[in-house]
DSSP file (Angstrom, degrees, kcal/mol; ACC not computed):
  #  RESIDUE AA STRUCTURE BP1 BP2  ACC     N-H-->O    O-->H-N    N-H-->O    O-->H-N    TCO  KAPPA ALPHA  PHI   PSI    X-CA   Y-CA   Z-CA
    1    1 A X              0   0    0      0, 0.0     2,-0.4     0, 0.0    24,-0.0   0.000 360.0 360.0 360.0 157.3  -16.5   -1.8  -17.4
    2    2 A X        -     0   0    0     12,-0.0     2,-0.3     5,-0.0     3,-0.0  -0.898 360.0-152.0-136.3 158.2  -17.8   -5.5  -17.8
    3    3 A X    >   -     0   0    0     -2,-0.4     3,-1.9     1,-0.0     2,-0.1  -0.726  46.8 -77.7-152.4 135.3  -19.8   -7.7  -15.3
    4    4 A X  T 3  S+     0   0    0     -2,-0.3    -1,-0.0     1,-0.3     0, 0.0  -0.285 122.1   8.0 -26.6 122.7  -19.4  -11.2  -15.4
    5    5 A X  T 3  S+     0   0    0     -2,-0.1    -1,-0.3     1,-0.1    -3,-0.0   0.663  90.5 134.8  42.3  31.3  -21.3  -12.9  -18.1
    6    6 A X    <   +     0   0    0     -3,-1.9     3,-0.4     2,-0.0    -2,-0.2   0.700  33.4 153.7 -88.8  -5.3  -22.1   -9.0  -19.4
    7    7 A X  S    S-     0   0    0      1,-0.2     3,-0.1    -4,-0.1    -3,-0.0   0.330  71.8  -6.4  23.8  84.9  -21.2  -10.2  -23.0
    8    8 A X  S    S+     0   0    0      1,-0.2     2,-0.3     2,-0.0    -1,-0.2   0.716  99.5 153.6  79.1   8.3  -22.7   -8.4  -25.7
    9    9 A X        -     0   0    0     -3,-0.4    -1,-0.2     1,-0.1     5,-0.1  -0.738  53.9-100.3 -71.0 126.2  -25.0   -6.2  -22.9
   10   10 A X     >  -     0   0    0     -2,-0.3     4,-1.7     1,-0.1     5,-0.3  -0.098  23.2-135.0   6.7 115.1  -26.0   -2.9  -23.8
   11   11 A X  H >> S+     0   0    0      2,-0.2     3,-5.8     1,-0.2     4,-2.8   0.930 110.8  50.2 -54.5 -89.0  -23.8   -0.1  -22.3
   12   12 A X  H 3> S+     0   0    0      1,-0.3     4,-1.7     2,-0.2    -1,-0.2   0.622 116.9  40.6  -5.9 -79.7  -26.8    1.7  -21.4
   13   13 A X  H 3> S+     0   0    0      2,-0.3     4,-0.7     1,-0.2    -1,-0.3   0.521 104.0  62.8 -22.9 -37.5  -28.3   -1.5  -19.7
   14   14 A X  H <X S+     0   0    0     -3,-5.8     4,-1.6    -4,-1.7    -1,-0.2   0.826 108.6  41.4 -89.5 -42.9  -25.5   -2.4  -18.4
   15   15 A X  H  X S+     0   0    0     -4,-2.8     4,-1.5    -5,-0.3    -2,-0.3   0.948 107.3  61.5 -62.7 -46.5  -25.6    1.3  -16.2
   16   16 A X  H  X S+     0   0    0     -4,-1.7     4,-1.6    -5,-0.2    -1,-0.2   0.758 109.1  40.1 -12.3 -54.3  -29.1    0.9  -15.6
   17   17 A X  H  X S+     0   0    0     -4,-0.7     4,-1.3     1,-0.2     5,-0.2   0.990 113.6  53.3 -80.5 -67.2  -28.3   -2.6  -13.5
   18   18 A X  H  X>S+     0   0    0     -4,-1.6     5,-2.8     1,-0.3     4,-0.8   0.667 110.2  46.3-111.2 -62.7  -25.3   -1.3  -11.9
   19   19 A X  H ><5S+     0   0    0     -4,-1.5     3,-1.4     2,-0.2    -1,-0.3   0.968 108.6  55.6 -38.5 -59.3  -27.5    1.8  -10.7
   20   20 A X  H 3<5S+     0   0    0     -4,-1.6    -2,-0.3    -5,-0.3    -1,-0.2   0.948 110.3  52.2 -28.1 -60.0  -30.3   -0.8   -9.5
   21   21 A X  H 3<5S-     0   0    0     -4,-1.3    -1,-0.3     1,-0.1    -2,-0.2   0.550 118.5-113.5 -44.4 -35.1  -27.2   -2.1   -7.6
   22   22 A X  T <<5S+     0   0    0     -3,-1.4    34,-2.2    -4,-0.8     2,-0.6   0.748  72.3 144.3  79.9  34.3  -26.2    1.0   -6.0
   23   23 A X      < +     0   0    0     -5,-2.8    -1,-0.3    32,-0.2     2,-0.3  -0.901  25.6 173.4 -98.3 131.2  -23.3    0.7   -8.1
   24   24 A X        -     0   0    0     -2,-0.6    30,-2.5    30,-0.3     2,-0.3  -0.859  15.0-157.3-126.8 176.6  -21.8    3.9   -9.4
   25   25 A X  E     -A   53   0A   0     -2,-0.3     2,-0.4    28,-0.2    28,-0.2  -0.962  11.6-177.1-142.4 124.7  -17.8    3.8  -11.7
   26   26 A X  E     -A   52   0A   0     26,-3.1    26,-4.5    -2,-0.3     2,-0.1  -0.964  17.3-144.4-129.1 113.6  -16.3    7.2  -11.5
   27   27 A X  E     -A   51   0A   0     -2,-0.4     2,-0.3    24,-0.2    24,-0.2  -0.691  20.1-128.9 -84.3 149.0  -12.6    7.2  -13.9
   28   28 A X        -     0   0    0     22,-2.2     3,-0.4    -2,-0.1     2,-0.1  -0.697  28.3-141.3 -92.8 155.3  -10.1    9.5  -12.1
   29   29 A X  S    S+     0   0    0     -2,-0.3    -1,-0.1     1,-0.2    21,-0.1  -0.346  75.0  16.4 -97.2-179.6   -8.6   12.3  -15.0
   30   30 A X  S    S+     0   0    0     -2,-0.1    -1,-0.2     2,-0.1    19,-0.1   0.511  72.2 167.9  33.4  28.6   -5.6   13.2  -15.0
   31   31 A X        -     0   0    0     -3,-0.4     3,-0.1    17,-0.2    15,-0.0  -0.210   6.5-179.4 -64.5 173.3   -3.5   10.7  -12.8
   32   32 A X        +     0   0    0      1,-0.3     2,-0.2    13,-0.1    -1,-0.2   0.361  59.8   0.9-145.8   0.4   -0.2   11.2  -13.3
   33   33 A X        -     0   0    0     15,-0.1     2,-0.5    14,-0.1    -1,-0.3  -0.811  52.3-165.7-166.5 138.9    1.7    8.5  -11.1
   34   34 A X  E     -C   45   0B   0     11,-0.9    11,-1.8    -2,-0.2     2,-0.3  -0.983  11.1-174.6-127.5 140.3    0.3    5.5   -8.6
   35   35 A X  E     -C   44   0B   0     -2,-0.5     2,-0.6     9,-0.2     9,-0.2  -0.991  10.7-169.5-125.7 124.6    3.0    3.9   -6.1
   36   36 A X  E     -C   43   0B   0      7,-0.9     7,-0.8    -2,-0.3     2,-0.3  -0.919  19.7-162.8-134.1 114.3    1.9    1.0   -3.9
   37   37 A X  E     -C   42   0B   0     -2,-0.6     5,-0.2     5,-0.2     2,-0.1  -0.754  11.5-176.6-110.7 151.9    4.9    0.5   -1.2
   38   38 A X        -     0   0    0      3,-1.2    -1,-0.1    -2,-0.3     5,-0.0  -0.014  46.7 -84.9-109.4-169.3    5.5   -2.4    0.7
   39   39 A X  S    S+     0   0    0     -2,-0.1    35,-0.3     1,-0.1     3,-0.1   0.665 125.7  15.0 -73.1 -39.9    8.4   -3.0    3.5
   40   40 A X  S    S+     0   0    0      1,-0.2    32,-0.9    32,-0.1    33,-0.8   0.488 124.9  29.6-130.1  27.7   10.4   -3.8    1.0
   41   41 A X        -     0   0    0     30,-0.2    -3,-1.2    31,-0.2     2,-0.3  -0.924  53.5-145.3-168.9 135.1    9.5   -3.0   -2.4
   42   42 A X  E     -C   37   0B   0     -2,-0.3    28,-1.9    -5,-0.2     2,-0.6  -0.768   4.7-152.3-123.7 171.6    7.6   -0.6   -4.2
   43   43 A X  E     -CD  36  69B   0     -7,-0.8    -7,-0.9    -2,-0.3     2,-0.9  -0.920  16.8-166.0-127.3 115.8    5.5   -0.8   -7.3
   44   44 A X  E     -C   35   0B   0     24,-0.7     2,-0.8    -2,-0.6    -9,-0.2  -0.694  15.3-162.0-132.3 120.9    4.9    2.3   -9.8
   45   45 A X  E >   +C   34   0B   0    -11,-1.8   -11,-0.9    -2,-0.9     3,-0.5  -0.808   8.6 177.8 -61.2  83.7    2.7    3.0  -12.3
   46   46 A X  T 3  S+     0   0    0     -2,-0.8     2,-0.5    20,-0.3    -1,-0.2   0.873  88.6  31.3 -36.5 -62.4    3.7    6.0  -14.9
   47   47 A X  T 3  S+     0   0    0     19,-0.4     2,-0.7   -14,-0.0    -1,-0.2  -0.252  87.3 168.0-111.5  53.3    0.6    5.7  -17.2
   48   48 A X    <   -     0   0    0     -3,-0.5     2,-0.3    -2,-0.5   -17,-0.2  -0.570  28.6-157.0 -85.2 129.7   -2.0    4.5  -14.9
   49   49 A X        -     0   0    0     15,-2.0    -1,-0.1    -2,-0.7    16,-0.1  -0.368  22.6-166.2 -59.8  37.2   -5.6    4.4  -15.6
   50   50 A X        -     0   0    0     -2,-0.3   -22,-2.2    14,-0.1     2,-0.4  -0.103   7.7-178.9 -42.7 126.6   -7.9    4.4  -12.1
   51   51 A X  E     -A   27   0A   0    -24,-0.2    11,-3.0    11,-0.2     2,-0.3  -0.991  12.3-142.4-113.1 156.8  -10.8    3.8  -11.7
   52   52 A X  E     -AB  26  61A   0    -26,-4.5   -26,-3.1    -2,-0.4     2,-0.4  -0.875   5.3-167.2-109.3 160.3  -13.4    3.7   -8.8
   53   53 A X  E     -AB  25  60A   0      7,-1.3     7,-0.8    -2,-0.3     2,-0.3  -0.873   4.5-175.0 -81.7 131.2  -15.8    1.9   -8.0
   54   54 A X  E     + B   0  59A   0    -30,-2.5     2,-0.5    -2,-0.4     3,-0.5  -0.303   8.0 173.4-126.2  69.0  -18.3    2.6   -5.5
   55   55 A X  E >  S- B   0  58A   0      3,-0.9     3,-2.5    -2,-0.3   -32,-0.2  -0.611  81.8 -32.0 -97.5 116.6  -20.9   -0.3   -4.7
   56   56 A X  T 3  S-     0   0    0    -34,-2.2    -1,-0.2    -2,-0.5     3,-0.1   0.745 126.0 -39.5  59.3  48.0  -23.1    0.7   -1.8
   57   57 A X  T 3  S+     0   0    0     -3,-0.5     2,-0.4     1,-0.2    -1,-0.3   0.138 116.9 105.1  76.6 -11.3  -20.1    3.2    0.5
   58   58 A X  E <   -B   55   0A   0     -3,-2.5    -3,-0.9    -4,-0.1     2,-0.2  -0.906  62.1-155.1-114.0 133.8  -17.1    0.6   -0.4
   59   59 A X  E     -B   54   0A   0     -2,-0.4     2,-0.3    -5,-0.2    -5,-0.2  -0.666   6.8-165.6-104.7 148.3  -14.9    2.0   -2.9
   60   60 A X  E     -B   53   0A   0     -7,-0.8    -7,-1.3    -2,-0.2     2,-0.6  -0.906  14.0-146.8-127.5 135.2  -13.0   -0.6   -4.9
   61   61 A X  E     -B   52   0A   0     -2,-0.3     2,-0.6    -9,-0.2    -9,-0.2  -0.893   6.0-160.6-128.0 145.6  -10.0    1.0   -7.0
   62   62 A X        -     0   0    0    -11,-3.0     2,-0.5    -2,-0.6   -11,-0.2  -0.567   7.0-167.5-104.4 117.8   -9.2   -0.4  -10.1
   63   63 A X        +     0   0    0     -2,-0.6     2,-0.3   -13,-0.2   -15,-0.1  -0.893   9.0 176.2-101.3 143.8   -5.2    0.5  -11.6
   64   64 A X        +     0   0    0     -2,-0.5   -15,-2.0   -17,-0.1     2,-0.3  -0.974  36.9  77.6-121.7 151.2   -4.3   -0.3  -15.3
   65   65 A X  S    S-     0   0    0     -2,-0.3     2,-0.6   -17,-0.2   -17,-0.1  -0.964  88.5 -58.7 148.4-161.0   -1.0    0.6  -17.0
   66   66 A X        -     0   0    0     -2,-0.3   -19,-0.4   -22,-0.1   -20,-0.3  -1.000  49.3-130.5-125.4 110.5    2.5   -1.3  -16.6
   67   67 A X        -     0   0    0     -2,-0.6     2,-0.2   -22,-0.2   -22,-0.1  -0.264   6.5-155.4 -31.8 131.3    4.0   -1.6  -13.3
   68   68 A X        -     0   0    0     -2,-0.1   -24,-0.7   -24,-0.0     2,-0.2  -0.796  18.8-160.7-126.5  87.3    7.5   -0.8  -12.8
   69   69 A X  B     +D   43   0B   0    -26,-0.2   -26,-0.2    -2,-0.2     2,-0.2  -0.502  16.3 170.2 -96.5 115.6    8.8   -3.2   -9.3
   70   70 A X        -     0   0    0    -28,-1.9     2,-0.5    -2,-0.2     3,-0.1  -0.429  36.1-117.8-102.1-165.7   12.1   -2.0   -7.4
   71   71 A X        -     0   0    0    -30,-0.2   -30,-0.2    -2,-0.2   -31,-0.1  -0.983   4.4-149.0-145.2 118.1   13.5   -3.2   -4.1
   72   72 A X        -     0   0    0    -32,-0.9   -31,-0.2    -2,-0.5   -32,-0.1   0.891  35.0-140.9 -69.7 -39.4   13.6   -0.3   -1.3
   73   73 A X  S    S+     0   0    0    -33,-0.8     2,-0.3     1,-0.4   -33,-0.1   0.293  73.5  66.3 103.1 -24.0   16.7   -2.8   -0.4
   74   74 A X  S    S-     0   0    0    -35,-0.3    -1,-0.4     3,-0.0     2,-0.3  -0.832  90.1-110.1-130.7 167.8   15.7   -2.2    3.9
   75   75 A X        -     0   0    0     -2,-0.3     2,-0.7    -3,-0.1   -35,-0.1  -0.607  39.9-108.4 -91.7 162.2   12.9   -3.2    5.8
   76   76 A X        -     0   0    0     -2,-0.3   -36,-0.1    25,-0.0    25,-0.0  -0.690  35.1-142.6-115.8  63.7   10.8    0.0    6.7
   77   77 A X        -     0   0    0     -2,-0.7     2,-0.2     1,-0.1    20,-0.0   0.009  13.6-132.5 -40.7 120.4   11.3    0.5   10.9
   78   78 A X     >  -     0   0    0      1,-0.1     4,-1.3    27,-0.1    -1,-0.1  -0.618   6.8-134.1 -55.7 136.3    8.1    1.7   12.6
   79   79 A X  H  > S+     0   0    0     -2,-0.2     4,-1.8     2,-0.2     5,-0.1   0.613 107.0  68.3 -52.1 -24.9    8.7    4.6   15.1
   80   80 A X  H  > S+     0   0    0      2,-0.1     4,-1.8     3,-0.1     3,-0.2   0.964 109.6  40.2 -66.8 -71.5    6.4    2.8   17.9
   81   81 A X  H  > S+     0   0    0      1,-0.2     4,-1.5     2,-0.2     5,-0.4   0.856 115.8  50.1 -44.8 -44.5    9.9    0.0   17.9
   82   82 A X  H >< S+     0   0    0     -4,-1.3     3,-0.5     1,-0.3     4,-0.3   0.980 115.6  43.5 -80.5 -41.9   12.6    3.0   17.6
   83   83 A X  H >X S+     0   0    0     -4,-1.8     4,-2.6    -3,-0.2     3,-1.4   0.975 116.8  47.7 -37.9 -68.7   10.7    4.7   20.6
   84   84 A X  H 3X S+     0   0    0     -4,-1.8     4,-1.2     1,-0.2    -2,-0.2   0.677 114.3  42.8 -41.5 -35.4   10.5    1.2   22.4
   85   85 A X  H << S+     0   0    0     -4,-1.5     6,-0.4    -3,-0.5     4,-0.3   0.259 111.5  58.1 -94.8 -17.7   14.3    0.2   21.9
   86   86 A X  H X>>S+     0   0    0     -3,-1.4     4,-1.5    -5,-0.4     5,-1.1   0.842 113.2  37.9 -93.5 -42.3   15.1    3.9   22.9
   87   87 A X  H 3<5S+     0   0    0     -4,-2.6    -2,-0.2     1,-0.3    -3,-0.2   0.904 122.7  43.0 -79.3 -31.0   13.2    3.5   26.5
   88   88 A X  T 3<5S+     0   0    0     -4,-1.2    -1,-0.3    -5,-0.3    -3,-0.1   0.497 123.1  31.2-108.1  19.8   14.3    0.0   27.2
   89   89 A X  T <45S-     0   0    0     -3,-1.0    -2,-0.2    -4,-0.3    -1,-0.2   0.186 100.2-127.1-143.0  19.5   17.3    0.0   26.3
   90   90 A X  T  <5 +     0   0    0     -4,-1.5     2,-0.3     1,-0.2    -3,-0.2   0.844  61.8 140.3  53.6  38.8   18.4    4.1   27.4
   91   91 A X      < -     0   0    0     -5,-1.1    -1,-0.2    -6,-0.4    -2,-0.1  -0.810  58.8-111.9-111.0 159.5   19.8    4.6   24.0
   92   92 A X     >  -     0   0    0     -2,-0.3     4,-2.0     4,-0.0     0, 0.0  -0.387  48.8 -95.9 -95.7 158.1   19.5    8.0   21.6
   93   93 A X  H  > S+     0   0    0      2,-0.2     4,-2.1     1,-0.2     5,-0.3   0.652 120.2  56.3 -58.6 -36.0   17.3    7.4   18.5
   94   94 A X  H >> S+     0   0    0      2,-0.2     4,-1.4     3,-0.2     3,-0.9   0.982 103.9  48.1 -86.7 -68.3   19.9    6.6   16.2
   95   95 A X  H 3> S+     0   0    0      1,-0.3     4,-3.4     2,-0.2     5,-0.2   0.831 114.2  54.7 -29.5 -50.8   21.8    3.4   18.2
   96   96 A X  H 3X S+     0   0    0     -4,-2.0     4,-1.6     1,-0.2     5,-0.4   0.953 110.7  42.4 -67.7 -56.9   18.0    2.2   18.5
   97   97 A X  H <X S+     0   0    0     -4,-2.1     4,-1.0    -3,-0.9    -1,-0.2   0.871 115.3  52.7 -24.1 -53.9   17.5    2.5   14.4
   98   98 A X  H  X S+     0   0    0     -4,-1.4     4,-1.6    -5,-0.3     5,-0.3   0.959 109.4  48.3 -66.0 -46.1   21.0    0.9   14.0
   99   99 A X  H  X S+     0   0    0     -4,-3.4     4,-1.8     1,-0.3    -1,-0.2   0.841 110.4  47.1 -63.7 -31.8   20.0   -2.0   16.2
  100  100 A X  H  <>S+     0   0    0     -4,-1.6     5,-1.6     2,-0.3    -1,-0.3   0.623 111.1  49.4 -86.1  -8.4   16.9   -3.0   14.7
  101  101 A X  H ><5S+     0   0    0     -4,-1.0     3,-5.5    -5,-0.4     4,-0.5   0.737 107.8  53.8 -82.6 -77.7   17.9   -2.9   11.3
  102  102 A X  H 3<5S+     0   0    0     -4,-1.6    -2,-0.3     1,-0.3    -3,-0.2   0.715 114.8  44.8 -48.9 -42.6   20.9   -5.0   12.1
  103  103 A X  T ><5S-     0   0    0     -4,-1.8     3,-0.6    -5,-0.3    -1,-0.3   0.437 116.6-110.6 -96.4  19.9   18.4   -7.6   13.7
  104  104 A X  T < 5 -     0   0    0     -3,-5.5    -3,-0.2     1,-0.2    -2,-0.1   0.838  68.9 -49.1  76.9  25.4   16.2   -7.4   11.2
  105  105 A X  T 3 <S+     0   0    0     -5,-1.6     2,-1.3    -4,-0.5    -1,-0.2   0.537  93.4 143.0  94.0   8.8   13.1   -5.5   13.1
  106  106 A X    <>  -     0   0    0     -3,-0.6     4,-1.3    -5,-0.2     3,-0.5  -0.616  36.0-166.5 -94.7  83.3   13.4   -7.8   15.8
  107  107 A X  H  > S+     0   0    0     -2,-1.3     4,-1.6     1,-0.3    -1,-0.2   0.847  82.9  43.9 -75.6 -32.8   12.7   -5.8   18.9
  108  108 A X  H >> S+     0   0    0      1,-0.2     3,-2.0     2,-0.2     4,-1.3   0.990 115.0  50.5 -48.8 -61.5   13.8   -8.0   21.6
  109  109 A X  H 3> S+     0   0    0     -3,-0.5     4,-1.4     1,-0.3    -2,-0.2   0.771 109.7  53.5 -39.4 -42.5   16.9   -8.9   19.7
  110  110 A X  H 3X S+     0   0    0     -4,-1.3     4,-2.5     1,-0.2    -1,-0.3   0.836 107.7  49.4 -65.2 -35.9   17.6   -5.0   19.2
  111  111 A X  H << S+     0   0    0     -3,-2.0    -2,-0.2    -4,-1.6    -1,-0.2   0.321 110.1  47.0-124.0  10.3   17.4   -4.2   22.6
  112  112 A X  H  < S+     0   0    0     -4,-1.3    -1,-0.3    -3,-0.2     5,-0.2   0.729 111.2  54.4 -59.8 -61.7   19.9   -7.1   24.1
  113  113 A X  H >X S+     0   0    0     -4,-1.4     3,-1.9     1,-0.2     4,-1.4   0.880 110.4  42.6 -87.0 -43.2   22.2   -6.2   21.5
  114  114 A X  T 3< S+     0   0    0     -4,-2.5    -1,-0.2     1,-0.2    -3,-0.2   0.940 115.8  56.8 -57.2 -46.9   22.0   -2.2   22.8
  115  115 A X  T 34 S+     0   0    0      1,-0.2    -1,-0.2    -4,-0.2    -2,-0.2   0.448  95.0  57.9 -43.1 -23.8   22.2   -3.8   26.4
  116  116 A X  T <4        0   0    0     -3,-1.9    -1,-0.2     1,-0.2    -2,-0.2   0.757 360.0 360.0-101.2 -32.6   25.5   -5.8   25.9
  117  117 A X     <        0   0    0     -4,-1.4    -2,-0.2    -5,-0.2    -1,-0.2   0.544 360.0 360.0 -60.3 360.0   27.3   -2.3   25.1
């Protein structure tokens, strides 16, 4: 690991300060896939490297490797909205799903559009 201006630092030394710090670096073994999903897109790592960091109780984690970026292709509906859309607009779980995708998560909008039917 390298600290700003740590250039040419002693390894050794460089753990020493980092201790001082209340810093510890722990590498995780064996990873063997990291996914960081969005609403609409996910990101995945095959040969990722983690490490953590742990400076004083907040863990930092650090991924290396090659990112592989798709598109989930929908937006990712919360269950608090399909619940909400179900109660205010008397409809079974699936019509409330259908409506908010078709309006784009948009709960008012969903629950008009259940409303006119």
């Amino acid at each position: 690991m390298m600290m700003p201006g740590g250039r040419g630092m002693n390894p050794r030394k460089m753990q020493q300060m980092m201790k001082q710090m209340g810093i510890s670096v722990e590498q995780i073994e064996d990873v063997q896939e990291v996914i960081i999903k969005t609403s609409t897109r996910e990101i995945v790592f095959n040969d990722a490297e983690v490490t953590i960091m742990d400076a004083r109780g907040i863990k930092s984690y650090q991924i290396v490797g090659t990112p592989v970026e798709k598109s989930t292709g929908s937006k990712v509906i919360p269950e608090d909205d399909v619940k909400l859309v179900m109660e205010q607009a008397n409809c079974d779980e699936v019509s409330a799903r259908k409506a908010l995708e078709e309006a784009s998560g948009d709960l008012a909008e969903a629950i008009m559009r259940l409303s006119k039917k």
